[in-house]
C-alpha positions in Angstrom: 19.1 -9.5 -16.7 23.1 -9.2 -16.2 24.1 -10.9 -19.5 28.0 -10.8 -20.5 28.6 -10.4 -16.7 31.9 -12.0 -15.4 31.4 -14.3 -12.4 33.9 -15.1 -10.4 33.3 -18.3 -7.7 34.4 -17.7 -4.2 37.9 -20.5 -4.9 39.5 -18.6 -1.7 36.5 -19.3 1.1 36.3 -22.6 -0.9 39.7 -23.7 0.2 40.0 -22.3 3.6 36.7 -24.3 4.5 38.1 -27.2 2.5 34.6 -28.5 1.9 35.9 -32.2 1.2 34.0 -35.1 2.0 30.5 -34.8 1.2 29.0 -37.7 2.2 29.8 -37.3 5.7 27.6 -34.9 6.1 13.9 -15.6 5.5 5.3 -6.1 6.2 3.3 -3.9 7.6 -0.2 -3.7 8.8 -2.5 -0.6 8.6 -3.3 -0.1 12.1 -5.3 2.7 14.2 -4.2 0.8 17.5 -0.1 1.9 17.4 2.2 0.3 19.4 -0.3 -1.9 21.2 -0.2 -5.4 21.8 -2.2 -7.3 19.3 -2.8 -10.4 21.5 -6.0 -9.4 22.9 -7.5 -8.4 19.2 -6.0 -11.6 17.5 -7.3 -14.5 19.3 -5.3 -17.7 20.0 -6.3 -20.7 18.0 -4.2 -23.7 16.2 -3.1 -21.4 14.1 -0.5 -20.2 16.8 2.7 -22.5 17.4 2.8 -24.3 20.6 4.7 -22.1 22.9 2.9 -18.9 21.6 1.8 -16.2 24.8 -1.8 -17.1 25.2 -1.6 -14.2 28.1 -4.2 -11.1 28.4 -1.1 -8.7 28.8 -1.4 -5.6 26.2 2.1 -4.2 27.4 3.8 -3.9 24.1 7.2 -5.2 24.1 8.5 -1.6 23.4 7.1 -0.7 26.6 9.1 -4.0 28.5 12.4 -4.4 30.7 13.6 -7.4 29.0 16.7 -9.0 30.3 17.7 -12.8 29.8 19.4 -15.1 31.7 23.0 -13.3 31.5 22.0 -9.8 32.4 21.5 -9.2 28.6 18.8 -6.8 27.6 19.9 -5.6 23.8 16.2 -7.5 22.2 12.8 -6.9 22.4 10.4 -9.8 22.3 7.1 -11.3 23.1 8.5 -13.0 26.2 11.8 -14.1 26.9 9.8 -17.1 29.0 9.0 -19.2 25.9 12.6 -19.9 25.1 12.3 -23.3 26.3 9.6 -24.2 23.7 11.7 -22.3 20.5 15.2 -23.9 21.6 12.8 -27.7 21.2 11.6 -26.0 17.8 15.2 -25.1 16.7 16.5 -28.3 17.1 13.6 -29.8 15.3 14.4 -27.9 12.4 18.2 -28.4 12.7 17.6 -32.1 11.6 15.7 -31.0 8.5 18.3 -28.4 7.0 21.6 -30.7 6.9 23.1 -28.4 4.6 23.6 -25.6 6.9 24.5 -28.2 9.8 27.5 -29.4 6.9 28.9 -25.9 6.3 28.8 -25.5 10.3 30.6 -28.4 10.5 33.4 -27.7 8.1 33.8 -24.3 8.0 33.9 -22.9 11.9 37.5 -23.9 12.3 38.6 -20.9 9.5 35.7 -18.4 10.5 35.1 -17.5 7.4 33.2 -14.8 8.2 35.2 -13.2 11.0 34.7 -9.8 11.4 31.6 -9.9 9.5 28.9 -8.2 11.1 25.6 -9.1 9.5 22.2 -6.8 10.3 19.4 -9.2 9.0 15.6 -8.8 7.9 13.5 -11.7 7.2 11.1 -14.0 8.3 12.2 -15.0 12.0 11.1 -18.7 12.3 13.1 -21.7 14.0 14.8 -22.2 10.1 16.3 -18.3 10.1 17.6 -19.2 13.8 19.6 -22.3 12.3 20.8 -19.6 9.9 21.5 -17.7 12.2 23.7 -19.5 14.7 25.4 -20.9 11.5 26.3 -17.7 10.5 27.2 -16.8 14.2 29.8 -20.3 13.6 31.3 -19.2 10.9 32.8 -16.1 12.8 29.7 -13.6 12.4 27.7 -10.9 14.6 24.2 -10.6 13.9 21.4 -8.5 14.6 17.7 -9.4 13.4 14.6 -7.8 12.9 11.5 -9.5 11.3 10.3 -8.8 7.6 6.8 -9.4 8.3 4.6 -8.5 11.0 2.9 -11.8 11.3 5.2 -14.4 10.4 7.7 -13.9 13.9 7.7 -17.4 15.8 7.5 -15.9 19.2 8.9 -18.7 21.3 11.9 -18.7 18.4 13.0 -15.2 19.0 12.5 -15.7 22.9 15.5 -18.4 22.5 17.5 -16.8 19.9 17.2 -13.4 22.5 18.3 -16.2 25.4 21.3 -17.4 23.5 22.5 -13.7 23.2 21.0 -13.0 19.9 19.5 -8.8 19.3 16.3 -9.5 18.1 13.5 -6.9 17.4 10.2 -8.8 16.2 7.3 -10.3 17.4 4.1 -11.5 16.1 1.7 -8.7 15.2 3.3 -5.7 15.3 1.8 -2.8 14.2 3.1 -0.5 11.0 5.1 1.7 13.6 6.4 -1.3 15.8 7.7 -2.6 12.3 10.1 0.1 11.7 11.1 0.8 15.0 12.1 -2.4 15.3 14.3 -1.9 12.0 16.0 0.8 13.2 16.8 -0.8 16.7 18.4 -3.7 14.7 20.7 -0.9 12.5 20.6 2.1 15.0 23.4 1.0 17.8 26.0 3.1 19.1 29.5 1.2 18.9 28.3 -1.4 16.2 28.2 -0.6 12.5 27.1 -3.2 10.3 29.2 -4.4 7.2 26.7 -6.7 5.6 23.0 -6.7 4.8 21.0 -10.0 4.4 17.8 -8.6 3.7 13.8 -10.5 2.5 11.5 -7.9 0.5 14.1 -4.9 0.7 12.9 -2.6 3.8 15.7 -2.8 5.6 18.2 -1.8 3.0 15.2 1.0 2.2 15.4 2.0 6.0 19.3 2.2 5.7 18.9 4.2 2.5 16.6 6.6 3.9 17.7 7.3 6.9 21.5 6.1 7.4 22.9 6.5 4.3 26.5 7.0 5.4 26.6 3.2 6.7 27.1 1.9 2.9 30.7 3.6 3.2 31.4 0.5 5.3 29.1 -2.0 4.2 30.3 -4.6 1.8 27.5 -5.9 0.2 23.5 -7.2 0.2 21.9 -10.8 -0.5 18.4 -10.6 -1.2 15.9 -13.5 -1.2 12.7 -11.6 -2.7 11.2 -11.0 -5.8 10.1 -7.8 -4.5 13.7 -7.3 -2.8 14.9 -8.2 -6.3 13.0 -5.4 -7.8 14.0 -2.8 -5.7 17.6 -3.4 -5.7 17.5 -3.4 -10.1 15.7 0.1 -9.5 18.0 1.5 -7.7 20.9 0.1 -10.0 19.3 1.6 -13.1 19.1 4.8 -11.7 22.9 5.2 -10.1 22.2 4.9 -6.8 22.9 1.6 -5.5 26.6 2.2 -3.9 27.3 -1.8 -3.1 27.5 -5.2 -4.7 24.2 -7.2 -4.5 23.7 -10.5 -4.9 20.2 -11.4 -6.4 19.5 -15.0 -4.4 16.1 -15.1 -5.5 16.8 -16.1 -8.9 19.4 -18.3 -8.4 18.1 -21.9 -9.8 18.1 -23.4 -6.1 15.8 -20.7 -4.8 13.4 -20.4 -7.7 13.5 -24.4 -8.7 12.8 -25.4 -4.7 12.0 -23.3 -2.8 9.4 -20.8 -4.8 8.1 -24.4 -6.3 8.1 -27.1 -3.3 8.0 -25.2 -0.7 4.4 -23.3 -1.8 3.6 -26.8 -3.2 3.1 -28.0 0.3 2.8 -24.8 2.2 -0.5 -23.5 0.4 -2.6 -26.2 1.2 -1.3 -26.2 5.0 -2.1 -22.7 5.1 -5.6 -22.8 3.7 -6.4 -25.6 6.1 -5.1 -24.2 9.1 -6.7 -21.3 8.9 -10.1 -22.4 7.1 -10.9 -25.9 7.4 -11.5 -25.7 3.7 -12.1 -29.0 1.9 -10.5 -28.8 -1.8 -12.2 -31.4 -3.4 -13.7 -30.2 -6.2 -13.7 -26.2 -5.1 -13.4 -23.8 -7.9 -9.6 -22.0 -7.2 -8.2 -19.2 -9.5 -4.5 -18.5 -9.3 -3.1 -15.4 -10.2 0.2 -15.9 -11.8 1.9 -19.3 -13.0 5.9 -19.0 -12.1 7.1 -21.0 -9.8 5.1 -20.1 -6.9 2.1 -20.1 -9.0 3.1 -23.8 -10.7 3.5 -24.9 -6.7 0.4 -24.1 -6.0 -1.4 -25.2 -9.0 0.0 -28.7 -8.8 -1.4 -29.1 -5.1 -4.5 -27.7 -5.7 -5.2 -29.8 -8.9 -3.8 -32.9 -6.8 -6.5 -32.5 -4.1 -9.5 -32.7 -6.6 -9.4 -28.8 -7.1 -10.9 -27.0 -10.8 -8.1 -24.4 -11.0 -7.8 -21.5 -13.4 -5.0 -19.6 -14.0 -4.5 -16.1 -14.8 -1.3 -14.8 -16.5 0.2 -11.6 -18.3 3.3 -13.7 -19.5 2.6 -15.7 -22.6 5.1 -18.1 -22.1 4.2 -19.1 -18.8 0.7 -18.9 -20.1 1.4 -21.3 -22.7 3.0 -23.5 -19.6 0.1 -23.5 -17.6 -2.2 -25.1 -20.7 0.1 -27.6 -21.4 -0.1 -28.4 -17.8 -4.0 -29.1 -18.0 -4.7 -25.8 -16.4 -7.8 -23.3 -17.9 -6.3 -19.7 -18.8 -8.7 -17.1 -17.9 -9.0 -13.3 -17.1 -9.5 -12.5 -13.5 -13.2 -11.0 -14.2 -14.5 -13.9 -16.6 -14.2 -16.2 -13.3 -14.3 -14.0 -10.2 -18.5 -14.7 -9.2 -18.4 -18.3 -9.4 -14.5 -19.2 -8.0 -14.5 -20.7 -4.2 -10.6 -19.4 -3.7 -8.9 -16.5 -5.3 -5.0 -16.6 -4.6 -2.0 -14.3 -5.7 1.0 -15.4 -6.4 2.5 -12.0 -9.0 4.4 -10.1 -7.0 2.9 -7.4 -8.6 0.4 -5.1 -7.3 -3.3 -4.6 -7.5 -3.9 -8.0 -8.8 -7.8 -8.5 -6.9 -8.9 -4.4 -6.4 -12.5 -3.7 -5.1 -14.2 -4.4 -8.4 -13.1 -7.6 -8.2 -14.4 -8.1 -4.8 -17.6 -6.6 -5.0 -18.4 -9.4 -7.2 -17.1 -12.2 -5.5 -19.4 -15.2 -4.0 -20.5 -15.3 -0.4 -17.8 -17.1 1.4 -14.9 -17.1 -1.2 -11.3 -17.3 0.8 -9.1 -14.5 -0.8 -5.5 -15.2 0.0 -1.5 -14.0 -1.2 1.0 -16.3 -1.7 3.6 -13.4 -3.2 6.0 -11.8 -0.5 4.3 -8.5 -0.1 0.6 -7.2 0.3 0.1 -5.2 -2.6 -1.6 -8.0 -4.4 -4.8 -7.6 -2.6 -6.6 -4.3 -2.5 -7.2 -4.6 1.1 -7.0 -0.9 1.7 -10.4 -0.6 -0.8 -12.1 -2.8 2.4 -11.6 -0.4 5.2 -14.5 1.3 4.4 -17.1 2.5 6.9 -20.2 0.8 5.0 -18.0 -2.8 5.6 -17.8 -4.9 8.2 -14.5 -6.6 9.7 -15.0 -9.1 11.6 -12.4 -11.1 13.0 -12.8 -15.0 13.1 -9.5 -16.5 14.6 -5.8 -15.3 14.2 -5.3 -14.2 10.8 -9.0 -14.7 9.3 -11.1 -11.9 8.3 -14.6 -12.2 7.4 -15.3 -9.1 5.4 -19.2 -8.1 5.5 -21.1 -6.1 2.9 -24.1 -4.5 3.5 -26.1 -7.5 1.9 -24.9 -9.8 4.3 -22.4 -11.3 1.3 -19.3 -11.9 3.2 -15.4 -12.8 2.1 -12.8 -14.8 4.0 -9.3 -13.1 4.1 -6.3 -14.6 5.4 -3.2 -12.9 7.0 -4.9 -9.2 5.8 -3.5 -10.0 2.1 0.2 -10.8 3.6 1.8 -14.1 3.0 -0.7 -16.9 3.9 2.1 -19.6 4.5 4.3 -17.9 6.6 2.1 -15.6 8.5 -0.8 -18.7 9.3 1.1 -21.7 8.8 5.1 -22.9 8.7 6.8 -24.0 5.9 9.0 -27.1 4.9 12.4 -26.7 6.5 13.8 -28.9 4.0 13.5 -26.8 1.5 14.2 -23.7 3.1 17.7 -25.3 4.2 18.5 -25.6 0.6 17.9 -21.3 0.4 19.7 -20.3 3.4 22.7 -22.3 2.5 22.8 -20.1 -0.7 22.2 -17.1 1.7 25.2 -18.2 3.5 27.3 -18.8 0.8 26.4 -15.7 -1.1 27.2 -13.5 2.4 30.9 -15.7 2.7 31.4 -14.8 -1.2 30.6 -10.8 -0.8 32.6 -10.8 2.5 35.6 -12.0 1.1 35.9 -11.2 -2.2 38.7 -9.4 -3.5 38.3 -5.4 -4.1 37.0 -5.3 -7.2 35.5 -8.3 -8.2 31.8 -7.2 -7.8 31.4 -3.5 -8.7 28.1 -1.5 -8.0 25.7 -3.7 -9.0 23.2 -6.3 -8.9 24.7 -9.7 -9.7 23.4 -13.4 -9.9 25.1 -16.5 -7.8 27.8 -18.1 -9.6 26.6 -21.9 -11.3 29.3 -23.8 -9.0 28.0 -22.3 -5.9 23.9 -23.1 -7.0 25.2 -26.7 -8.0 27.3 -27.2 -4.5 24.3 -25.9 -2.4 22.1 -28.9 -4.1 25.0 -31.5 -3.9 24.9 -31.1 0.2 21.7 -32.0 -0.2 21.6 -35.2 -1.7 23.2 -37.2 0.9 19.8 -36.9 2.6 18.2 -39.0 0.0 21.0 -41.5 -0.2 21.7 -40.2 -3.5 24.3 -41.2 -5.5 25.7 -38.4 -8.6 27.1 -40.3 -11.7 30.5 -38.9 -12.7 31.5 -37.9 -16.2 34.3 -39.9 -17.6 37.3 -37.9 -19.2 36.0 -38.7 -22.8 32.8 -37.9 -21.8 33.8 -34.0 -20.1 35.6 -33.3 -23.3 33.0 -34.5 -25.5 30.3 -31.9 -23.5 33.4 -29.1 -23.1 32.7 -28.9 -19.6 35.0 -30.0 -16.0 34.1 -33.1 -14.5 33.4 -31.3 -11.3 31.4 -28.5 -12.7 29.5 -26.6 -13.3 27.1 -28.0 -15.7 25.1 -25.8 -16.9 25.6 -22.0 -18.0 25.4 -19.1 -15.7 22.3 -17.7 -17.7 20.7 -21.3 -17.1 17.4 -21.0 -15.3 
């Protein structure tokens, strides 16, 4: 944690956008297969979006001469053919994230981040394109590659390739697909990137490892991901990160909405999609009550669920009792729970032990960002059985005939076998936004080398675009009232250590 830290908000983008006016307005798989194709071995069900490829072709898109409409070949897709069906999607979710659609609005005229050019790594769903062509507004280049191999909306990176986008990701790639991609996004000839917008930290890993002389020019990183998060305070504890970060993950409009509503809804879309499960009085544990955890708690428990909770925190421990929730170890519940589902960040959560003794038929699922939770590599074993049941589901067989159901291969559920409220994710990528305009412009020397949280005014703005789509209406503090709390009648309101 930064304590003392001196924040500085970004007053000079603020008034060349002039933001007046309110109410007018995103890993790998263990594979033996390479750089095929996955779309024979994962079949098509309704767990694929509309437009998805439901073709026999095992070409891999590595292996493709892809050109769009314009000549333009600098992507590589599923098929550049489906961007029809993501340009529908994008401007589905363009209605749901009015944030973004504001700061478009208002700050294109000053291109605030002109000259900016941005190499991106996260999920790449129709809500990163609306981030993407915002950024593109505000005066950006941008290059994209996917942060997970399952979670790439195929018909979305078709159009964002169509509208002259580089893209690198499609669904199911394999490990090696995943960093080749990476390195298409950073490796160009002619086109260094000067700004890193990165989800679970492999890309500014890749950069690290194998470009290292690109930070002389870059300017900064925002980073979405606990395990992003992580990474980045490692590397400022031991010297080596060389640029300002900004840690977007625990600013109080990522971890309040979108770790909290967004896996509220998302985990019980997820599970159904891909299971048919009924919750109604299933026996769930959840490893780990933050706010992901607390999300999914609350919609399990809603839907008739017995949930237990599993916790190394005592606080949040003490918050999941007081919320009606049974606090258990992993092993005193593990043979009679229906659902086991991760939500730590951490890794090793459910190892083999664990599975060995679960029930015949328990669904084994991670809600955290990466797929360490789950022990999965303890299951490729040769005395197990894989066998796949539709995209994304697993049933794991042991000898005994006792089987397990895993979803996404212990990678994100929602993302990788369902979508995800764009609502709430307009309410992150606005933060992303703002946190890239603030690191682009800020003054040499405001942020040094090191890993720093968003600034209060810019957390409260990001939620006060957001209210208009409620019809919301903010009370304002009188005079009397401001001095009486110590604080300015426009903000902010709470403390920068206030989470």
């Amino acid at each position: 944690v930064l304590s003392g830290k001196e924040f500085f908000v970004f007053d000079l983008v603020l008034e060349q956008i002039q933001f007046a006016d309110q109410k007018q307005e995103f890993n790998k798989r263990p594979t033996k297969i390479g750089r095929r194709s996955l779309s024979r071995s994962i079949s098509q069900s309704s767990t694929d979006s509309y437009g998805s490829d439901s073709s026999d072709d095992e070409t891999s898109p590595r292996d493709k001469q892809q050109k769009n409409s314009k000549g333009n070949g600098d992507f590589c897709i599923k098929n550049i053919k489906q961007a029809d069906f993501g340009r529908r999607e994008i401007e589905i979710a363009e209605q749901e994230m009015p944030a973004l659609m504001a700061l478009r609005k208002r700050a294109q005229g000053e291109k605030p981040l002109a000259g900016a050019k941005v190499v991106g790594c996260t999920h790449i769903t129709a809500q990163t394109a609306v981030l993407m062509e915002t950024l593109t507004a505000l005066g950006a280049q941008c290059r994209w590659a996917a942060c997970n191999i399952y979670s790439t909306q195929n018909e979305v990176a078709a159009a964002l390739a169509e509208g002259g986008f580089s893209v690198f990701a499609w669904k199911g790639e394999s490990e090696d697909d995943f960093w080749w991609c990476i390195d298409r996004c950073v490796n160009l000839e002619g086109w260094q990137p000067n700004m890193i917008l990165d989800d679970g930290g492999d890309l500014t890993h890749w950069i690290y490892k194998k470009y290292p002389n690109m930070f002389k020019k870059i300017k900064g990183i925002v980073e979405e991901s606990v395990t992003g998060v992580h990474r980045l305070y490692q590397l400022s504890k031991a010297g080596k990160l060389c640029v300002p970060a900004m840690n977007v993950n625990d600013s109080v409009t990522k971890q309040k909405f979108d770790n909290l509503y967004c896996c509220r809804e998302s985990i019980l879309d997820g599970l159904k999609r891909t299971t048919d499960v009924m919750f109604g009085g299933k026996q769930v544990v959840v490893c780990g009550y933050g706010e992901v955890g607390k999300g999914c708690c609350a919609a399990l428990k809603a839907m008739g669920s017995i949930v237990y909770v599993t916790e190394i925190d005592p606080i949040c421990a003490l918050q999941a009792c007081m919320d009606g929730f049974r606090l258990v170890k992993l092993n005193e519940v593990i043979r009679q729970v229906d659902i086991v589902i991760t939500c730590t960040g951490n890794k090793n959560v459910v190892v083999r032990e664990y599975l060995d003794r679960m029930k015949n038929g328990c669904i084994v699922c991670n809600m955290g960002h990466s797929n360490t939770e789950i022990d999965v590599a303890s299951l490729r074993t040769p005395e197990l059985t894989w066998e796949r049941v539709r995209s994304q589901v697993d049933h794991v067989i042991w000898p005994d005939g006792k089987r397990i159901v895993l979803l996404a291969e212990g990678r994100l559920l929602n993302l990788s076998c369902s979508t995800v409220p764009t609502f709430v994710l307009s309410i992150t990528a606005t933060t992303q936004a703002l946190a890239l305009i603030e690191l682009y412009n800020a003054p040499e020397g405001r942020y040094k080398q090191d890993v720093y949280l968003l600034p209060k005014k810019m957390d409260e703005y990001v939620a006060s675009l957001h209210l208009p789509t409620f019809d919301a209406h903010l009370t304002e503090l009188s005079d009397e009232q401001a001095k009486y709390l110590g604080l300015n009648k426009n903000g902010p309101f709470k403390p920068n250590y206030y989470r």
